[in-house]
C-alpha positions, 0 to 999 in steps of 0.5 A: 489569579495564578490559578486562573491563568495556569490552565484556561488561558490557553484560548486568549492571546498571551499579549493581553497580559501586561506582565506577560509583555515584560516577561517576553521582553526579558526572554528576548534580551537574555536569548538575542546574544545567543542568536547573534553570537553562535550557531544552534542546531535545531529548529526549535532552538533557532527560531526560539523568538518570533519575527513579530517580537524580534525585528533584528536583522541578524535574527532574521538572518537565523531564520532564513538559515535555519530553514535554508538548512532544514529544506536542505536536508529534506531535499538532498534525502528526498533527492536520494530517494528518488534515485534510487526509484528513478534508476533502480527500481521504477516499480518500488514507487508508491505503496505497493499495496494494489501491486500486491493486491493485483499479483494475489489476483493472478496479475504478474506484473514486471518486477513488482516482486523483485529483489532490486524492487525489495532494496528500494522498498526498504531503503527508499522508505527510509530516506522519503519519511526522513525526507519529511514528506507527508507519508507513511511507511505502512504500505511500504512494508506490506510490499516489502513483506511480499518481496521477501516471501515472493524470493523465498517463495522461488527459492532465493535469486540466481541472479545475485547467488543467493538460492537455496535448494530447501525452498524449491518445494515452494516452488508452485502458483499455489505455494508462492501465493499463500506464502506472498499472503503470508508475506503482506500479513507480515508487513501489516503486523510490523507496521501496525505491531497488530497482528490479528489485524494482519491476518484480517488485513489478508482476508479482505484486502489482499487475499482474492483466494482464501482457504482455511489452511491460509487462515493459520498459516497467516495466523502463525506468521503474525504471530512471529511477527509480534514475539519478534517485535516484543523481543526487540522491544525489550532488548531495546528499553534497556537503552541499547538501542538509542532512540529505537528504544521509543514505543510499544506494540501498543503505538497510541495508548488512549486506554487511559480516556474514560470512554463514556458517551451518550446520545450526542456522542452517537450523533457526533459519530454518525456526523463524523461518518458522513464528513469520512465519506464524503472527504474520502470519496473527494480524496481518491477522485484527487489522487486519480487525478494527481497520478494520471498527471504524475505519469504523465511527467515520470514519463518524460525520464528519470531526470523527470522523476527526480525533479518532482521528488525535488519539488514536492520536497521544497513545498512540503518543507516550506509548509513545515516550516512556514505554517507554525508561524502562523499558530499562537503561544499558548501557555504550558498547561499546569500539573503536567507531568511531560516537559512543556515545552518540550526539551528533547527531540519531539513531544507534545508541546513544541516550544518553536519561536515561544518562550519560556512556559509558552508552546507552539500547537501547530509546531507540535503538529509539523515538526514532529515525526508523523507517528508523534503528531499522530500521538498528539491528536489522539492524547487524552484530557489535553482538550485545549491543547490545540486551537480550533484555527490551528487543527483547521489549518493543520487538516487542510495542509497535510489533506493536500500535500498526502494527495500530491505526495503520492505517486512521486518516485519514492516509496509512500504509504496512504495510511499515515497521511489518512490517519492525520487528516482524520484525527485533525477533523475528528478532533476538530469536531470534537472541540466544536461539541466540547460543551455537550460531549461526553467523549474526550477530544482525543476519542474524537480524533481516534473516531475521525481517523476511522471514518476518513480510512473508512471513507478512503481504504473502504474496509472494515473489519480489518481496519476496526481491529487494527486501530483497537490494536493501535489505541488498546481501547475495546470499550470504542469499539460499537463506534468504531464500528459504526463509523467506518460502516457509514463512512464506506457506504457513504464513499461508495456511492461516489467511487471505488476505494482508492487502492482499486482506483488505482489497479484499475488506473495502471490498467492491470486486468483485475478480477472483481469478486462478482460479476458484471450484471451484464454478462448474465445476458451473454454465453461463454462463446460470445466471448471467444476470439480466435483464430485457436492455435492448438497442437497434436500429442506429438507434434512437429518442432517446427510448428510448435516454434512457429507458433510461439513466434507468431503468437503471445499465447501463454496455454495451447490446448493439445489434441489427440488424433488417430492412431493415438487414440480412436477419435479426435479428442481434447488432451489437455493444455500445455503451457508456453514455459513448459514448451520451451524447457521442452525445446531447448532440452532437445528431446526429439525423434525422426518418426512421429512416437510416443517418448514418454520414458525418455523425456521424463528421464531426461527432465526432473520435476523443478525443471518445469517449476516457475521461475523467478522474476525475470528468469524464465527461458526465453524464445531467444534462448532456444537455438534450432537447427534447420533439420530439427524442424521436421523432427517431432516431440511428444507433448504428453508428458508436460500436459495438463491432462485435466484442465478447467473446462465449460461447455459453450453455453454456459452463462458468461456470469457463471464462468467469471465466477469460476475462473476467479474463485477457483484461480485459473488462467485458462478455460477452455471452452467445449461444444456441445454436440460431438460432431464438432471438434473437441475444443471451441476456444479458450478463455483467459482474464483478458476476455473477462474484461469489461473493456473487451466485452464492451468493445465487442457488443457495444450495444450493450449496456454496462449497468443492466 
């Protein structure tokens, strides 16, 4: 009888047993003077005896205390959190992957790659998972990754001090790009401790320019990453460290699961596949909707924001809390080895309002941390762990509140959230073919984690690596695989993944890897919008201001006209930061002459390097004098004499391609007989952009 019920009676009712009842009865005795007498700090311990079996007022009164404090503390970290976006930071809210992704792109968006913006990252982070909101710190430290090589990449911040003359070398497109690359591989490694997946992450993700030299360069700082982190690992297990002595590179070990699976199993994967789709699809429709709501709201001021924060906090607790009263005790299973219930902060088997021997599943599941609850679902030969109403329950409560969570004032990834929800079906799904599968429920969960990534990210050899990292299991890897190619191809039938869902919503102009099909019925010079404000080789100051004031050109083409040359001749490009460096220097003379020699000793190389964030010159900052408008300047020396060009004829097609994979700004666009001037217009992202083009041939249809 006693071997009976020590394992199988996790499925029935522990009031069915008559001698359980005399049991609980004696637990409630020995437990009721404590909770009368004295305060106890944790939930677990406060809510150690359900309402149902304890109608006692002062008991009652524990409870409302003990979640009077928990929601307490979740909204005054939540609070803090949101201030710091709210006042500090606006840009740090959110992942920070599609920034990121849209900057590598060629998208230089305001303060995305700032140091205030890094600050909020980390700390914002920090404050919002220990707020206890359904969210992760991946993505968080992708964007943080990038922060910090954007600040190495322009050589520190003048603003706070803090610059260092060795970096200056980086200071170029070209460099900083790769190193913000680099950067956002990085913050893969330390969040997944996978740095292969890192490097791959980079590629098909992050990246939208690869070139070999790329490839190690991310090769080599992951693996830094990694030696740094089994550095810490190691100087931390040996108790130094408190509770960041907890966990390995290796964070959900399920390498201990037989992986053996037969027919059904790929039948199940294939199924699991399709659920990752289809919910995923439904997930990014509602974050796009949540997110244009949410800025709507964040709009109205930081008081706003915060609010929100507040809000979602208070619903978030009042889940947590609320939701495990619901679940069952199930007795502690027999020949464990962990502790059950579970005696120190967190664990597997939560004792909640059960007693002694008993555990609370979904308890297990919402008041542990994020990567606990996670470890949970993907444990190994603990099938009858959690029941089925329990997962169900757990799924559709952490489905939502990752969705509404998302876009509030506050640092947040999409990977843990994504992670959870997939687990619980997986694992859900997993139950429901215990009696044919051959796989463990654990597997289950791992399986159903890669199809709703699948189904949301859309990636997928990077996500295939990174989870065998995670788990450390390479026999999965053929259903891995197949689960994340059919869940991707069944979400990409409904929409985009949800991090170019939403590049696309804050209306940044991404460029796509292909074209649209339209644009093979269009030349380059369909496209072009005028009037072209151009400048001769040594041209008046009081022009070249004139047009900086009127226009908010970033490239000007510079012509070259007799008697400098024997025709009129295209020059090159010259850019608007490099002509106020130029104007505010005051390198300029009565007649209108070549000054080569005089400017370039009069300027060195990193005058004209890209500034940090927010410190450029400015047009405010260039103080002319009424008689140094008529005086002239000699653009040469800061021309870019061999710009990107095509000839007007060219396919529009043709040219998107070029200008994405060769990472330009400016094409400049020529004719193609001679007897015309030498330029016709310049191309930038924006005329690449369907909504232009569309709104200039509006009859055209978008698909064909």
């Amino acid at each position: 009888m006693e071997q009976e019920n020590s394992v199988n009676r996790g499925d029935r009712d522990w009031h069915d047993n008559e001698d359980e009842e005399l049991l609980v009865a004696k637990e409630i005795e020995s437990y009721r003077e404590p909770l009368v007498m004295k305060r106890v700090n944790t939930t677990s311990q406060i809510a150690i005896v359900g309402a149902n079996l304890c109608p006692i007022e002062s008991l009652d009164y524990e409870y409302y205390k003990a979640f009077a404090a928990y929601t307490g503390c979740n909204i005054g970290l939540a609070a803090a959190g949101g201030a710091l976006c709210a006042f500090i930071a606006p840009a740090a809210a959110g992942s920070g992957i599609p920034e990121v992704k849209a900057y590598l792109n060629g998208i230089d968006a305001h303060s995305i790659l700032a140091p205030s913006t890094l600050f909020v990252k980390i700390f914002g982070s920090i404050l919002g998972v220990s707020a206890g909101f359904v969210m992760g710190k991946e993505g968080p430290m992708v964007h943080t990754g990038a922060c910090l090589a954007s600040i190495l990449g322009q050589g520190g911040s003048r603003k706070y001090h803090l610059t260092w003359k060795c970096l200056r070398y980086f200071k170029n497109d070209r460099d900083r790009r790769d190193l913000i690359t680099c950067g956002a591989a990085a913050g893969v490694t330390a969040a997944f401790r996978a740095p292969v997946g890192g490097v791959l992450f980079a590629l098909e993700e992050a990246a939208s320019w690869w070139r070999s030299a790329l490839l190690w360069r991310t090769f080599f700082t992951t693996a830094v990453v990694a030696i740094v982190l089994r550095a810490f690992t190691e100087y931390c297990s040996t108790g130094k460290c408190g509770q960041f002595a907890q966990g390995g590179l290796i964070m959900y070990d399920v390498s201990s699961a037989k992986t053996m699976y037969g027919v059904q199993d790929m039948l199940a994967a294939l199924l699991l596949g399709l659920i990752g789709g289809v919910f995923g699809s439904l997930y990014n429709y509602l974050v796009d909707k949540v997110l244009r709501t949410y800025s709507i709201i964040n709009e109205k001021g930081a008081a706003s924001k915060i609010f929100l924060v507040i809000s979602i906090a208070l619903l978030t607790s009042c889940c947590s809390y609320g939701l495990p009263w619901l679940g069952t005790c199930i007795p502690c299973p027999a020949d464990l080895m962990a502790s059950c219930p579970t005696t120190d902060g967190s664990g597997n088997y939560e004792r909640f309002q059960c007693p002694s021997g008993y555990y609370n599943d979904l308890a297990s599941l919402f008041l542990n941390t994020r990567d606990d609850a996670i470890r949970n679902l993907f444990s190994s030969s603990t099938k009858g762990e959690f029941h089925i109403s329990s997962l169900f329950i757990f799924f559709a409560a952490v489905y939502v509140l990752g969705i509404i969570t998302y876009g509030i004032a506050v640092p947040s990834g999409l990977f843990i959230p994504v992670i959870l929800a997939g687990a619980s079906y997986g694992r859900l799904l997993g139950r429901l073919f215990a009696s044919i599968a051959k796989l463990d429920t654990g597997l289950y969960a791992l399986l159903g984690a890669a199809s709703f990534l699948g189904g949301t990210m859309r990636m997928t050899v990077s996500l295939c690596v990174i989870l065998l990292e995670l788990t450390n299991d390479l026999l999965l890897l053929p259903l891995v695989m197949l689960v994340l190619l059919i869940s991707k191809t069944v979400a990409d039938t409904f929409n985009k993944g949800v991090y170019d869902q939403i590049v696309k919503m804050k209306g940044l102009p991404y460029m796509e890897a292909h074209a649209e099909p339209y644009m093979r019925h269009l030349v380059a010079r369909d496209v072009i919008t005028g009037p072209l404000i151009s400048f001769n080789g040594v041209e008046k100051v009081g022009n070249i201001l004139h047009a900086l004031k009127t226009t908010g050109h970033n490239g000007f083409p510079v012509i070259d006209e007799p008697p400098f040359c024997n025709a009129s001749e295209l020059c090159g490009l010259v850019l608007r930061s490099h002509l106020l460096v130029l104007l505010k220097g005051k390198v300029f003379s009565r007649e209108r002459v070549l000054a080569r020699e005089e400017i370039l000793c009069r300027f060195a190389a990193f005058d004209f390097a890209k500034a940090g964030s927010g410190k450029g010159i400015n047009l405010e900052d260039v103080d002319i004098e009424e008689e140094e408008m008529e005086m002239f300047v000699d653009l040469h020396p800061i021309t870019n004499a061999s710009p990107y060009t095509v000839v007007e004829t060219m396919s529009l097609a043709k040219a998107a391609i070029l200008f994405r994979q060769v990472g330009l700004r400016h094409m400049c666009v020529v004719p193609k007989s001679q007897a015309r001037p030498p330029i016709v217009g310049i191309l930038t992202r924006h005329d690449f952009m369907p909504q232009h083009i569309l709104g200039l041939y509006p009859h055209v249809n978008p698909h064909e």
